[in-house]
N, C-alpha and C positions, 0 to 999 in steps of 0.2 A: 832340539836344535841347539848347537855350543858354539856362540859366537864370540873371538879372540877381536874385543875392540881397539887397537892403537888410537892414540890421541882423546881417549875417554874425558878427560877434564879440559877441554878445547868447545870454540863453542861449537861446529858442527857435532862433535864425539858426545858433546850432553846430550843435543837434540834426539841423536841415531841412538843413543842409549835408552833412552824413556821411548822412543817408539818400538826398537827390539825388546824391551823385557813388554811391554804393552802384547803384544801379540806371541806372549810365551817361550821367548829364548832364553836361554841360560847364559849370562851375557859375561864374561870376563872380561873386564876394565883393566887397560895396560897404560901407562902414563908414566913416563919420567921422573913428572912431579907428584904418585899417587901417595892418598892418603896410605895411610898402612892400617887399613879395614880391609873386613871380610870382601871377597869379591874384586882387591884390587893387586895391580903387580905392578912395580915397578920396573922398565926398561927402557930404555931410552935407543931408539930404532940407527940414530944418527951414530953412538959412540961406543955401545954395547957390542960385543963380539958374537957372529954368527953362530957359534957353539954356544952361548947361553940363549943365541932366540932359538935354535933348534931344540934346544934343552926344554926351553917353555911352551914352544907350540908342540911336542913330541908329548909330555907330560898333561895336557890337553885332548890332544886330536880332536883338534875342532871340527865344523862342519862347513863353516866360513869364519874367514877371517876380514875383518873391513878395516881398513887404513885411512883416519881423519888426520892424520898427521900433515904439518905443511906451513909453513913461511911465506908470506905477502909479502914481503919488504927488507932488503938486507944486500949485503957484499953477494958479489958473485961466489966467492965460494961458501958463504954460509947458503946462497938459496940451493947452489946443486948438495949440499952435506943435508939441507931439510926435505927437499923436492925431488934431489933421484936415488941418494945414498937407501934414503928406508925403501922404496922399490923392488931396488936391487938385492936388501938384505933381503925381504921379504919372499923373492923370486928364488931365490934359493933354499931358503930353510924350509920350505913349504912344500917344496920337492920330494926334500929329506925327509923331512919331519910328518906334515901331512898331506902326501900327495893327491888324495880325494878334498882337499878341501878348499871353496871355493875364494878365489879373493875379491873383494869390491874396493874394487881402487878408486880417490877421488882425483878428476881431473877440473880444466877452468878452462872455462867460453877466452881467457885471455889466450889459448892456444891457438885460436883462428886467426889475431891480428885483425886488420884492416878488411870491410867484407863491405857491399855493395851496400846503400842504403835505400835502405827499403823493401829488402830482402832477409825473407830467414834463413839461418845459417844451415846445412846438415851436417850430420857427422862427416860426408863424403867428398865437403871442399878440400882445399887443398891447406891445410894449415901451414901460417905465416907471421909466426908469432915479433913482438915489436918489443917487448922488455926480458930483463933476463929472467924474472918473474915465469913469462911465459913460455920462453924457451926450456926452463927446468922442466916445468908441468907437463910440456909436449914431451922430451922425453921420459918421463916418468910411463908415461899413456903410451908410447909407443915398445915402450920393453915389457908391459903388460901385452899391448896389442900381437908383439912378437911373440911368445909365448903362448898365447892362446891361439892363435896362427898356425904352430910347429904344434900343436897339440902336450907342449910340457905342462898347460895348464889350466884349469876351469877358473873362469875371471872375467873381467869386465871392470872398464874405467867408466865412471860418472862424471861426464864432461858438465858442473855444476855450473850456472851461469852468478849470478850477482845474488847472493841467499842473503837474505834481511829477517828482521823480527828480533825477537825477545836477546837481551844480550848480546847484541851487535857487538864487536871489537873495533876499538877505535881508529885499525887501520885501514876503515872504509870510507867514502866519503859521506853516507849515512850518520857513520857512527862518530866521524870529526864534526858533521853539524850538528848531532844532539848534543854532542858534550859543549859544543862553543854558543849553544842555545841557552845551556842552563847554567854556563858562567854568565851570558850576559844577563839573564833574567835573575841572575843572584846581585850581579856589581852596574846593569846599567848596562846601555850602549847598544853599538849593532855585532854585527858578526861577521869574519872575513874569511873569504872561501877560495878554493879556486876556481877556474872557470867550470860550470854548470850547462856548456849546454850541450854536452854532449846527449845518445840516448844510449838506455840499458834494458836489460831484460833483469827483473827484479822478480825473486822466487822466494817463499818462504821458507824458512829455516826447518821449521813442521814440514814442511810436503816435501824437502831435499831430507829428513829425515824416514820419512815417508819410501822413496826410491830407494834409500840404502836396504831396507827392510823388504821392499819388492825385489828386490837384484839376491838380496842377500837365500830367500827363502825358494825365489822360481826355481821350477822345475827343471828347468833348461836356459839356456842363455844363447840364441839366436845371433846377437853383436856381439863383439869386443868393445866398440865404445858407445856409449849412447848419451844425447842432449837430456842434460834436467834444467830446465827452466819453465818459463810462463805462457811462453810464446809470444810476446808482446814486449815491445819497445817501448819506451817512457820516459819522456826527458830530463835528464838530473834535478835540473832548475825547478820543475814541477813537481817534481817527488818532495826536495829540500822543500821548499812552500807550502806543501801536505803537511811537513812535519812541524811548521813553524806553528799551522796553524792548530793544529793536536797541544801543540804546546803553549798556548796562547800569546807568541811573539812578538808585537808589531814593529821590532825594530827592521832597520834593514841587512838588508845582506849581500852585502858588497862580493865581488867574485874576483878580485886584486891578487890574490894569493898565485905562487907561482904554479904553474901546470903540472899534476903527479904523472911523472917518468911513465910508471907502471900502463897505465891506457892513455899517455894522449894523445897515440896515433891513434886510435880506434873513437870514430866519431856516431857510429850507428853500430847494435848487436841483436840480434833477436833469437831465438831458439827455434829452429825447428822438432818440434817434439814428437813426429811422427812413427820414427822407429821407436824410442821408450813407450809409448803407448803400446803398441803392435807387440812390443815385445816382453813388456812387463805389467800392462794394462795399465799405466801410470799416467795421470794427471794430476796439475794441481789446485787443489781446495780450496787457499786462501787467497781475500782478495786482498788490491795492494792496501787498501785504508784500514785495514786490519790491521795487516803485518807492519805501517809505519805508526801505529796506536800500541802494538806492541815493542818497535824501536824507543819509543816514548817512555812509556812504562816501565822500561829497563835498564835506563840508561845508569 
């Protein structure tokens, strides 16, 4: 198996890297920023021209290709140049270049927007995304979904929900209260956040590694988009207090900070994980006191 990773030095691209060569892929690391070793390429999805990625996935002929590339946070046109620009190149030179070869796109639980509370989500509501964030994502997912639809192409979007663990990026709200945990335990004082009381479905970074590697190797692909998450909802506030206390904290933690744009219309999210299972036999592994033991551990 010859898998073309984008986003390889990112952190989900690390994750899905060590679990693809774990189980015998021959993995080729593509990053913007690659080192210049054995096994890596430099190109950059957003700026590079589709004649050098045809040139590189043709030069290849992979067997899947997986796409961890993607922007949290940013101008409107920087999110659609990170969030549907690589999509669309990828939808194309893939065509061209290897038309047997399958793609695993990442998509985000922010694509649903606002959902009933108390209710798990499926892939089959009706998405109603609330930042531009999530409007990128959904189209990103839906010119996959078209595509595999029209039969131009074998694929499938991972609609990833809240992935945590080892090397979180601090444009989470996980990963802003570990880092505002270990300034205050280094200088003193409490830690100010914003508000915490929404709930999330929080997944491992290992077992969202995990589903790239199921999606990437199955036999067949049943959906075009399938839920990776936990299944369960958890409320910010209690998760941030899991971590405070891994980290031995006792100050407090004020929730003053202004509201992040990106979810705070969405007050409730949960995963229905029924089709990935059914279709990749995918569950996940880790439980949450782990994977905020390893938020800790890696800050």
């Amino acid at each position: 198996m010859k898998v073309v990773l984008f986003g390889a030095s990112g952190y989900l691209g690390r994750a899905a890297d060590e679990v693809l060569r774990a189980r015998g892929a021959r993995v080729v690391r593509v990053s913007r920023t690659a080192p210049r070793d054995n096994g890596w390429v430099r190109h950059d999805l957003m700026r590079d021209g589709t004649d050098e990625l045809v040139s590189l996935l043709g030069s290849i002929v992979p067997d899947a290709v997986v796409n961890c590339t993607g922007l949290l946070d940013g101008t409107t046109a920087e999110l659609v140049a990170a969030n549907v620009t690589p999509t669309a190149a990828l939808l194309d030179a893939i065509q061209v270049a290897a038309p047997s070869a399958r793609l695993v796109a990442l998509g985000s639980a922010a694509e649903y927007g606002p959902v009933p509370h108390g209710s798990a989500v499926a892939e089959n509501a009706a998405p109603n995304p609330t930042s531009c964030y999530g409007i990128t994502k959904l189209a990103s997912t839906l010119l996959v979904r078209d595509a595999v639809v029209a039969g131009r192409l074998d694929g499938v979007v991972l609609r990833v929900f809240n992935p945590i663990g080892a090397d979180l990026p601090y444009g989470t709200v996980l990963g802003r209260a570990a880092e505002a945990i270990r300034t205050a335990l280094r200088k003193g004082g409490d830690i100010t956040l914003g508000p915490l009381g929404a709930y999330r479905d929080f997944v491992d970074v290992a077992d969202v590694a995990g589903a790239i590697a199921d999606a990437a190797f199955a036999p067949a692909l049943p959906e075009p988009v399938l839920n990776v998450g936990s299944g369960r909802a958890v409320a910010v506030r209690d998760v941030v207090a899991m971590l405070a206390e891994v980290a031995g904290f006792r100050g407090e933690v004020r929730e003053s900070d202004p509201v992040h744009s990106r979810s705070s219309a969405v007050t409730w999210i949960a995963a229905d994980t029924t089709r990935v299972s059914r279709a990749l036999g995918w569950s996940p592994h880790q439980d949450l006191t782990t994977s905020v033991q390893a938020v800790w551990q890696n800050v």
